[in-house]
PDBQT receptor file of N, H, CA, C and O in Angstrom, charges set to zero:
ATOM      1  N   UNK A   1     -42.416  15.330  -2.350  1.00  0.00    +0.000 N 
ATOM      2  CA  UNK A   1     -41.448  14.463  -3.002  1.00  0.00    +0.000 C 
ATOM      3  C   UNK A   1     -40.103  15.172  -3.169  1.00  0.00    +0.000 C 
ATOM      4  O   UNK A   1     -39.020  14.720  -2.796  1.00  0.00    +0.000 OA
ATOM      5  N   UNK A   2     -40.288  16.203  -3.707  1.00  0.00    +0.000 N 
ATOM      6  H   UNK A   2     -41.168  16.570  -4.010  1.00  0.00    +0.000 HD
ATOM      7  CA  UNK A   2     -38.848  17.436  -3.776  1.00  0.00    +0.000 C 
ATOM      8  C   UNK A   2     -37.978  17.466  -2.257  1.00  0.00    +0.000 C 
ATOM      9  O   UNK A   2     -36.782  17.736  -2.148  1.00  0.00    +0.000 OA
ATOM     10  N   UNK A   3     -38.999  17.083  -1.039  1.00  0.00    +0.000 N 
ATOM     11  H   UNK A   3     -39.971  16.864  -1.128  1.00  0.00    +0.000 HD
ATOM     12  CA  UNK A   3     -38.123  17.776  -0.212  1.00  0.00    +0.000 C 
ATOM     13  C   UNK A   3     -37.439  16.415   0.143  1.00  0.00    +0.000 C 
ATOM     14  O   UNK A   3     -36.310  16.514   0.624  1.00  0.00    +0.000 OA
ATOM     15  N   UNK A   4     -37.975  15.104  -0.028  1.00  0.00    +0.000 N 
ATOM     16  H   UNK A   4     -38.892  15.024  -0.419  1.00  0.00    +0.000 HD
ATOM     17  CA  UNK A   4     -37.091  13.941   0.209  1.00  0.00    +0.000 C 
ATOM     18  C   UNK A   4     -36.065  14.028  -0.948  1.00  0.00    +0.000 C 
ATOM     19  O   UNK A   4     -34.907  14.078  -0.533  1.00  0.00    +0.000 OA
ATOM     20  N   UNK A   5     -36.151  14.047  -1.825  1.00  0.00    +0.000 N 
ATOM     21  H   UNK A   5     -37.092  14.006  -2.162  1.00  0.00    +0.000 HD
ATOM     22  CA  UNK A   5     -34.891  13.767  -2.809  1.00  0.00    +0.000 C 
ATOM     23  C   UNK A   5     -34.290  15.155  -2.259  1.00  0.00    +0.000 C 
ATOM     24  O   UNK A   5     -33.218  14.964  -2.833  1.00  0.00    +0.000 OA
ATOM     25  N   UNK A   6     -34.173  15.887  -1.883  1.00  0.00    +0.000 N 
ATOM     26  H   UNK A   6     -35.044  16.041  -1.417  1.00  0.00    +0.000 HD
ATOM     27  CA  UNK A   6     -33.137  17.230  -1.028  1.00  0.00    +0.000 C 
ATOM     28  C   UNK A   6     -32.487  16.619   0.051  1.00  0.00    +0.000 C 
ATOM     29  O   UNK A   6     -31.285  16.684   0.307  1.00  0.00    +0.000 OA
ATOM     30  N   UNK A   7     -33.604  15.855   0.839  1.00  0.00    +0.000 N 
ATOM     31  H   UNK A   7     -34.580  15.802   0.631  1.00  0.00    +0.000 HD
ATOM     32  CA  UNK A   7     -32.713  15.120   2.360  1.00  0.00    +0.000 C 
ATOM     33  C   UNK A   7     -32.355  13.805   1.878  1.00  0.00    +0.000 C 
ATOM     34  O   UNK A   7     -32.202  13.019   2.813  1.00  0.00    +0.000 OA
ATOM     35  N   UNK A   8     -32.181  13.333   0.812  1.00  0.00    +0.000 N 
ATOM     36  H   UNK A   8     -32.305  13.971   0.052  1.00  0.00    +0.000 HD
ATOM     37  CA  UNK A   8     -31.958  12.075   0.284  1.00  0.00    +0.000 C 
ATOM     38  C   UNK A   8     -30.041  12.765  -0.106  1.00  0.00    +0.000 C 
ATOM     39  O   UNK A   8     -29.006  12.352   0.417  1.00  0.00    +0.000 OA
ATOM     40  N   UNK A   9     -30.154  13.628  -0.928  1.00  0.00    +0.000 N 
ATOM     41  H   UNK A   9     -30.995  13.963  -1.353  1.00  0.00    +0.000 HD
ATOM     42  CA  UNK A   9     -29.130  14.143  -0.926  1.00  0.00    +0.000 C 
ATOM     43  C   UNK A   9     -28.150  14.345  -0.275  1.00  0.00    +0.000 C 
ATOM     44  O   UNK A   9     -27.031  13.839  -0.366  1.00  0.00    +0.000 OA
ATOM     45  N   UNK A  10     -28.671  15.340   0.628  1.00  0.00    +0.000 N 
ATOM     46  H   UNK A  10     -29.579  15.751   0.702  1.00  0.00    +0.000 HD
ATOM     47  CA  UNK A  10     -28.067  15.837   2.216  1.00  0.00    +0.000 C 
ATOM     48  C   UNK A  10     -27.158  14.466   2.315  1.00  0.00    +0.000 C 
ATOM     49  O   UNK A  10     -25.988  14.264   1.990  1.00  0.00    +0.000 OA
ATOM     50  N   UNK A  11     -28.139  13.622   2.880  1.00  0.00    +0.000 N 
ATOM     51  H   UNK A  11     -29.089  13.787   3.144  1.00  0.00    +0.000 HD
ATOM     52  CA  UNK A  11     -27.933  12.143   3.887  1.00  0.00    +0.000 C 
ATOM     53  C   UNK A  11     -26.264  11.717   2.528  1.00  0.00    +0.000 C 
ATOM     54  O   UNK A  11     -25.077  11.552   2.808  1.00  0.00    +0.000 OA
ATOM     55  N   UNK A  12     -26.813  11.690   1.469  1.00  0.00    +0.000 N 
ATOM     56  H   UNK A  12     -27.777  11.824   1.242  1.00  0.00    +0.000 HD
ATOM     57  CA  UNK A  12     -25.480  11.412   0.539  1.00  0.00    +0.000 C 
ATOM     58  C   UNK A  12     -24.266  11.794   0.618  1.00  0.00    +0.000 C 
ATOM     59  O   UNK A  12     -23.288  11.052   0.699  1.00  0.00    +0.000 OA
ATOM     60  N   UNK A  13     -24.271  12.997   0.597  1.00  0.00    +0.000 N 
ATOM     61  H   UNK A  13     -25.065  13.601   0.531  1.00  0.00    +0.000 HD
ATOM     62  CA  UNK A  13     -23.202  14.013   0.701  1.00  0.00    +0.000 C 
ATOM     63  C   UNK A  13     -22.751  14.081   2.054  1.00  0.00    +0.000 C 
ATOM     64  O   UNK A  13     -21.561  14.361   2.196  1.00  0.00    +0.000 OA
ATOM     65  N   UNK A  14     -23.439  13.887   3.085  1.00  0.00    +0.000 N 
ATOM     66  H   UNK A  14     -24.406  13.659   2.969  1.00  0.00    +0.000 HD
ATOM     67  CA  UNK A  14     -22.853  13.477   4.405  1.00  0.00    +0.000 C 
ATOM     68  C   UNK A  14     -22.006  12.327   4.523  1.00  0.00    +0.000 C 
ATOM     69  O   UNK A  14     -20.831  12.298   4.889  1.00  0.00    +0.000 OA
ATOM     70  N   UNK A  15     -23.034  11.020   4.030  1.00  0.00    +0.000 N 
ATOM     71  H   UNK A  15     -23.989  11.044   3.733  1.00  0.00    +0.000 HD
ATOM     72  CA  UNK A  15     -22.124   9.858   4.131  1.00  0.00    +0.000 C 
ATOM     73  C   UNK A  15     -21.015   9.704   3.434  1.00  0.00    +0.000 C 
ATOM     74  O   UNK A  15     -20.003   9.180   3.901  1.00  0.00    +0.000 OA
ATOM     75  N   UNK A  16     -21.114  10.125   2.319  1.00  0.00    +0.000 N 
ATOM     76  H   UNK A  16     -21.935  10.551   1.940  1.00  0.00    +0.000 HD
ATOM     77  CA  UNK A  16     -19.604  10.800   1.384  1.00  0.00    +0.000 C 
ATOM     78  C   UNK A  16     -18.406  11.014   2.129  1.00  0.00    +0.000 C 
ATOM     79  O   UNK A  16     -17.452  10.244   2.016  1.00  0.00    +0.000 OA
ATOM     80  N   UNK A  17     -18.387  12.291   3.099  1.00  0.00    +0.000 N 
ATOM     81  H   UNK A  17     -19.163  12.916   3.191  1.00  0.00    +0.000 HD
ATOM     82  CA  UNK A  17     -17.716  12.475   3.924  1.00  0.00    +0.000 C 
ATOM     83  C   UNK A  17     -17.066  11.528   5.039  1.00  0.00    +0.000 C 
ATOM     84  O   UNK A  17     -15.953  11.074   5.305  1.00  0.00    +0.000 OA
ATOM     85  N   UNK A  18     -18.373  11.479   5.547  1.00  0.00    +0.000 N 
ATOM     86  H   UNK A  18     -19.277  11.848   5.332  1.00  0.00    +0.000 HD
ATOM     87  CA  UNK A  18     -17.656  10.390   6.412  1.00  0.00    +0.000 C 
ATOM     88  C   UNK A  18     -17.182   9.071   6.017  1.00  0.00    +0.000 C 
ATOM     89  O   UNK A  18     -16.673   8.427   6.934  1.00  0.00    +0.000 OA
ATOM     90  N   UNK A  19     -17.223   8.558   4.965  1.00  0.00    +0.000 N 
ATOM     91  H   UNK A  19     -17.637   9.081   4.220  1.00  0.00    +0.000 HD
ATOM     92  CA  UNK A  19     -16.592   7.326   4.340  1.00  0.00    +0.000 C 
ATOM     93  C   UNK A  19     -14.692   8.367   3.729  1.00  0.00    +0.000 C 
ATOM     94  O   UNK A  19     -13.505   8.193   4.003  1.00  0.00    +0.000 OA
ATOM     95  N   UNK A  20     -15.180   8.989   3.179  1.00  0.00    +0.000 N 
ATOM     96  H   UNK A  20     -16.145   9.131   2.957  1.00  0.00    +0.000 HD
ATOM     97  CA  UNK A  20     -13.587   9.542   3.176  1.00  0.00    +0.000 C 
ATOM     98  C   UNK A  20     -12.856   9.923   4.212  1.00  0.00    +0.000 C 
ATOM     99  O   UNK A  20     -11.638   9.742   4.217  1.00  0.00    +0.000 OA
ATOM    100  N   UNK A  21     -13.384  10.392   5.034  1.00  0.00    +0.000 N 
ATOM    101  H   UNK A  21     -14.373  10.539   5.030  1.00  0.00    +0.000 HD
ATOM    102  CA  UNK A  21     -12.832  10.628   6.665  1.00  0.00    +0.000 C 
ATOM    103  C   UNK A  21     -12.050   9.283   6.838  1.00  0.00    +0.000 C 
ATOM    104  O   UNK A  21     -10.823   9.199   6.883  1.00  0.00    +0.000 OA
ATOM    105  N   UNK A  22     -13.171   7.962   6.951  1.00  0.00    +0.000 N 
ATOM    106  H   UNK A  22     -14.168   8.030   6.913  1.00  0.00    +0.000 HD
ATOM    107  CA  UNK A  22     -12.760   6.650   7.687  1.00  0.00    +0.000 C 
ATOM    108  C   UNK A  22     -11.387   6.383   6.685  1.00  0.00    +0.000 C 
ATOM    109  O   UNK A  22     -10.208   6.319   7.032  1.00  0.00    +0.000 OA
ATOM    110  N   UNK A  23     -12.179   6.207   4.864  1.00  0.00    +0.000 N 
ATOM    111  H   UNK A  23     -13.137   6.258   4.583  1.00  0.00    +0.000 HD
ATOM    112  CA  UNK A  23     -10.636   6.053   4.283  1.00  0.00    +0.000 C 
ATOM    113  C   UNK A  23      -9.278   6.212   4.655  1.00  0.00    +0.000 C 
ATOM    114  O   UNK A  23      -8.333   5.463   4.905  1.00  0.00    +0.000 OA
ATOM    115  N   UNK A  24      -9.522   7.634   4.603  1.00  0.00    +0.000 N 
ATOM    116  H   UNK A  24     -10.289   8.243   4.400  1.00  0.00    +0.000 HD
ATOM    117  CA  UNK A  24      -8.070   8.104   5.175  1.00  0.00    +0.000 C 
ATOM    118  C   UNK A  24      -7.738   7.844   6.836  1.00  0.00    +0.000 C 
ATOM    119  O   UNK A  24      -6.630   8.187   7.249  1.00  0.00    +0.000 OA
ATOM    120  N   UNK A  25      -8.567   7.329   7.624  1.00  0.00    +0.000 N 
ATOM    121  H   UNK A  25      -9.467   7.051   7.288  1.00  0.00    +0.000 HD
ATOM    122  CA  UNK A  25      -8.231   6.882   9.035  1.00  0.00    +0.000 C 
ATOM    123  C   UNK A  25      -7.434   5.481   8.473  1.00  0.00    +0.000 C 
ATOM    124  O   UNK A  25      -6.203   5.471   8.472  1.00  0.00    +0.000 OA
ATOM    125  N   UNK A  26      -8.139   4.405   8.038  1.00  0.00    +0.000 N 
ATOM    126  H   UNK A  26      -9.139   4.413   8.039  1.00  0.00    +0.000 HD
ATOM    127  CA  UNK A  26      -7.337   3.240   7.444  1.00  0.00    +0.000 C 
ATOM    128  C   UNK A  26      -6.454   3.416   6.754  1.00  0.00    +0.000 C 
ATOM    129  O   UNK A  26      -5.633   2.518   6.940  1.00  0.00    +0.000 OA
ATOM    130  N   UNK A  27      -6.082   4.215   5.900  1.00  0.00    +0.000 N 
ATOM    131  H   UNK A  27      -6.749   4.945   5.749  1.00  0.00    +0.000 HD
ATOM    132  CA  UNK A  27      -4.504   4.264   5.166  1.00  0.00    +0.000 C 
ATOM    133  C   UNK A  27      -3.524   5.346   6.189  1.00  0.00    +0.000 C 
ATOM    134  O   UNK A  27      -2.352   5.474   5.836  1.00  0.00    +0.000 OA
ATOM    135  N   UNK A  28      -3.794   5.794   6.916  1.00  0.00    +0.000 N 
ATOM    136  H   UNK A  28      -4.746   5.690   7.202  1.00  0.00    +0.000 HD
ATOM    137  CA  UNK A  28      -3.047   6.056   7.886  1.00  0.00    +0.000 C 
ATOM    138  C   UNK A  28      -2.637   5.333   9.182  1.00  0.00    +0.000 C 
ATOM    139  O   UNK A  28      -1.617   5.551   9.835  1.00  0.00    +0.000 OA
ATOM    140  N   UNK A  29      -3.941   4.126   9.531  1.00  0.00    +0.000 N 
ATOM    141  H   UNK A  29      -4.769   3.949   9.000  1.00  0.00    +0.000 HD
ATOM    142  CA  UNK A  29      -3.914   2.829   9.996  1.00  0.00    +0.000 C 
ATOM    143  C   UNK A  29      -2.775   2.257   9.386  1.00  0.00    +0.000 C 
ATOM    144  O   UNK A  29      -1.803   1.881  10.040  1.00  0.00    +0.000 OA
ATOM    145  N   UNK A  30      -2.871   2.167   8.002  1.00  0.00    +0.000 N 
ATOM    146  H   UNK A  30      -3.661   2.473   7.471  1.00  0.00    +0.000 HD
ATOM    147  CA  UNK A  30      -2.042   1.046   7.603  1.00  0.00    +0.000 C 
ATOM    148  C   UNK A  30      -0.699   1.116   7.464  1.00  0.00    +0.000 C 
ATOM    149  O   UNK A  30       0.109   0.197   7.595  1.00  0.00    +0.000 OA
ATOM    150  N   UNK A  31      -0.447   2.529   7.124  1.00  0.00    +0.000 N 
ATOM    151  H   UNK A  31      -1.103   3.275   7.017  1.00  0.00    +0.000 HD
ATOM    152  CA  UNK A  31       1.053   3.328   7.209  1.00  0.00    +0.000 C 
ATOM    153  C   UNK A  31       1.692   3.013   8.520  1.00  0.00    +0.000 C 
ATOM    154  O   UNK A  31       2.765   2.422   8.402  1.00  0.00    +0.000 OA
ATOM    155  N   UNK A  32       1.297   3.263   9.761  1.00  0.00    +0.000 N 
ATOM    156  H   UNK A  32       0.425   3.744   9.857  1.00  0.00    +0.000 HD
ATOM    157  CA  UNK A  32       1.508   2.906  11.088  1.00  0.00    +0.000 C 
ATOM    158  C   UNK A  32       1.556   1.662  11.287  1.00  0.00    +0.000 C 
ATOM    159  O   UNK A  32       2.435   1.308  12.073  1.00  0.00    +0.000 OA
ATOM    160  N   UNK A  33       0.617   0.498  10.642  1.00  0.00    +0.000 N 
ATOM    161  H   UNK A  33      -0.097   0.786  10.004  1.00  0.00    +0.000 HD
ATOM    162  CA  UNK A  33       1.337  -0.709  11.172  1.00  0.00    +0.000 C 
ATOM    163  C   UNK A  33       2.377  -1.294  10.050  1.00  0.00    +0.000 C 
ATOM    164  O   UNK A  33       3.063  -2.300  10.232  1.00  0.00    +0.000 OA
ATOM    165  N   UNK A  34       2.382  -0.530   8.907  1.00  0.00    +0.000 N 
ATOM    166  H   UNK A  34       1.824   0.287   8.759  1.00  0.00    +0.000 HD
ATOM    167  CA  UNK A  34       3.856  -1.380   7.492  1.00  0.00    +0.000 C 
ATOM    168  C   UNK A  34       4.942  -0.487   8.971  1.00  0.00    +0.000 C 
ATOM    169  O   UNK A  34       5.764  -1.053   9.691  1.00  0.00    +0.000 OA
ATOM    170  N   UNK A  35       4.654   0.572   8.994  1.00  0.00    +0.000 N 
ATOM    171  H   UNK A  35       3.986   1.032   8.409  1.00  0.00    +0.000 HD
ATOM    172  CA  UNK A  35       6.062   0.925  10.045  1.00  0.00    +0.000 C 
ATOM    173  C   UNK A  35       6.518   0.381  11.192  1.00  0.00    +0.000 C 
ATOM    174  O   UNK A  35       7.682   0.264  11.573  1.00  0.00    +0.000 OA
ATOM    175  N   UNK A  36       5.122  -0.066  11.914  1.00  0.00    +0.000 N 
ATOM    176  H   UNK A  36       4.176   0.029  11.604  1.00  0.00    +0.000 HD
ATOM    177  CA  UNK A  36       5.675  -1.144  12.884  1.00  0.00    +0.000 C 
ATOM    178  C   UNK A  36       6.168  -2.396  12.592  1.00  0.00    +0.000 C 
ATOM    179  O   UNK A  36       7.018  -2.982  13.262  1.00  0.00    +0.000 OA
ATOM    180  N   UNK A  37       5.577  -2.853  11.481  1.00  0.00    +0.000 N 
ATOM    181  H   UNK A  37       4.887  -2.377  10.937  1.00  0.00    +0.000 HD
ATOM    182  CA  UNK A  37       6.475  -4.221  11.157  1.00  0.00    +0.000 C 
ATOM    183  C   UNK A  37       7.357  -4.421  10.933  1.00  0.00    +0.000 C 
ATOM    184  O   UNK A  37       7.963  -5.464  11.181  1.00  0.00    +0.000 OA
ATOM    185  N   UNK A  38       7.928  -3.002  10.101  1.00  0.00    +0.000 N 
ATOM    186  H   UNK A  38       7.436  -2.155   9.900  1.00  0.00    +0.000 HD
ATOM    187  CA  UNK A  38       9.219  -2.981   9.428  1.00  0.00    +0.000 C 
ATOM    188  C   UNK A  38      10.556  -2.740  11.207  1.00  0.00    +0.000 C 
ATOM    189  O   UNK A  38      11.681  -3.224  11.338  1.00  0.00    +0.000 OA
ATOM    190  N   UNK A  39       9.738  -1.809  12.264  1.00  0.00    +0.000 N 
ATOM    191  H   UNK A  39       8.825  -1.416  12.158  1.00  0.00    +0.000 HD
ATOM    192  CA  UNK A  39      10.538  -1.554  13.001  1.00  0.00    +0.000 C 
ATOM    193  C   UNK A  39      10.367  -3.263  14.287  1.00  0.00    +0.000 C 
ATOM    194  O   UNK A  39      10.934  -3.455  15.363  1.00  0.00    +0.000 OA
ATOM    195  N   UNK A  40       9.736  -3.836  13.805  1.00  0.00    +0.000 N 
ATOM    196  H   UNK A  40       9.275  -3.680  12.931  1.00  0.00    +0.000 HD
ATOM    197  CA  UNK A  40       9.795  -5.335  14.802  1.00  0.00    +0.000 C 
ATOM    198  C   UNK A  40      10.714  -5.728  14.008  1.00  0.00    +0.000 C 
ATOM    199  O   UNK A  40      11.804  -5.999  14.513  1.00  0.00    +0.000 OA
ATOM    200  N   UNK A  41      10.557  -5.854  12.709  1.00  0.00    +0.000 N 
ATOM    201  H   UNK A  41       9.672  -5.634  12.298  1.00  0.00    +0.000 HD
ATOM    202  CA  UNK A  41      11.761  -6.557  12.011  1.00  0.00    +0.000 C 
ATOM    203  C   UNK A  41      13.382  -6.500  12.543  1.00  0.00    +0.000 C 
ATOM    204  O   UNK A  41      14.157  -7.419  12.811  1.00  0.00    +0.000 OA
ATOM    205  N   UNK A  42      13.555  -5.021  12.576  1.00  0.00    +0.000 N 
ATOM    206  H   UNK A  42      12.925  -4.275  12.358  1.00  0.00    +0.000 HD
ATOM    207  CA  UNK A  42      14.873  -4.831  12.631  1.00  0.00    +0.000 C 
ATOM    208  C   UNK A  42      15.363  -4.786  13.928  1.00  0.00    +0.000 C 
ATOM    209  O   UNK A  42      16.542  -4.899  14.265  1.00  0.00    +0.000 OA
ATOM    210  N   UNK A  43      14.002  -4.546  14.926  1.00  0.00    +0.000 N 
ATOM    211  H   UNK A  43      13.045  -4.454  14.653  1.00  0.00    +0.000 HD
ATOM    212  CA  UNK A  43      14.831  -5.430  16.547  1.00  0.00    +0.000 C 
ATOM    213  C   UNK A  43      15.213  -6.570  16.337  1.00  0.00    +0.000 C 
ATOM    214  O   UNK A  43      16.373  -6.888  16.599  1.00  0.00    +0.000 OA
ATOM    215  N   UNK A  44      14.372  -7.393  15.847  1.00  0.00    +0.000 N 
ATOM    216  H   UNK A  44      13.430  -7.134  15.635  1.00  0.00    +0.000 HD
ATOM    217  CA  UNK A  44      14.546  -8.761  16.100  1.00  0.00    +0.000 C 
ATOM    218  C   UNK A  44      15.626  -9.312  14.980  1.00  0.00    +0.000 C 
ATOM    219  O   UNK A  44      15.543 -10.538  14.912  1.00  0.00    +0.000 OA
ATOM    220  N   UNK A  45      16.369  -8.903  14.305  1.00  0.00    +0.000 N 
ATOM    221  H   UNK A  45      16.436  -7.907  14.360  1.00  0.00    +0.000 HD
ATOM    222  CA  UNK A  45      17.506  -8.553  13.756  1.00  0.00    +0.000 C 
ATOM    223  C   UNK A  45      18.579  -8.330  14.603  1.00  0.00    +0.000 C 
ATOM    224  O   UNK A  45      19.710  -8.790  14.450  1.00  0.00    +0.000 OA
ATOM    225  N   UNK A  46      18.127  -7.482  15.662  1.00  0.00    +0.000 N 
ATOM    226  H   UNK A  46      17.208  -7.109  15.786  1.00  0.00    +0.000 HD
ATOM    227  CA  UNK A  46      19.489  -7.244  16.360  1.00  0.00    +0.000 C 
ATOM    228  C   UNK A  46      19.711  -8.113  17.368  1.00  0.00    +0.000 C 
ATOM    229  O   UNK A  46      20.784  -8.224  17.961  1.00  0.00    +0.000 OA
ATOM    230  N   UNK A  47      18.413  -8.934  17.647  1.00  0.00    +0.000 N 
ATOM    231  H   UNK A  47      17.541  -8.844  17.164  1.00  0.00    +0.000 HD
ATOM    232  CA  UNK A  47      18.458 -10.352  19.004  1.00  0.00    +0.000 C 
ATOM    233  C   UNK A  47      19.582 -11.271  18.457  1.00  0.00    +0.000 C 
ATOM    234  O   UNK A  47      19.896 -12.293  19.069  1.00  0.00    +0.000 OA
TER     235      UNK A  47
């Protein structure tokens, strides 16, 4: 029983990671497209 609640853990503390990994992939996603919108904006400003 000890050694599942250890790899129960593990498996936690892994997925931890990789959900903060993805986080920060999407708010860096999202930074990149507010900047593209903002830079479509101001072409199409200059049409």
């Amino acid at each position: 029983m000890q050694f599942l609640k250890k790899e129960y853990q593990k498996d936690m503390i892994n997925l931890s990671k990789h959900l903060q990994s993805l986080a920060a992939a999407a708010s860096g996603y999202h930074k990149v497209l507010e900047e593209n919108r903002k830079l479509y904006n101001q072409v199409q400003d200059l049409k």
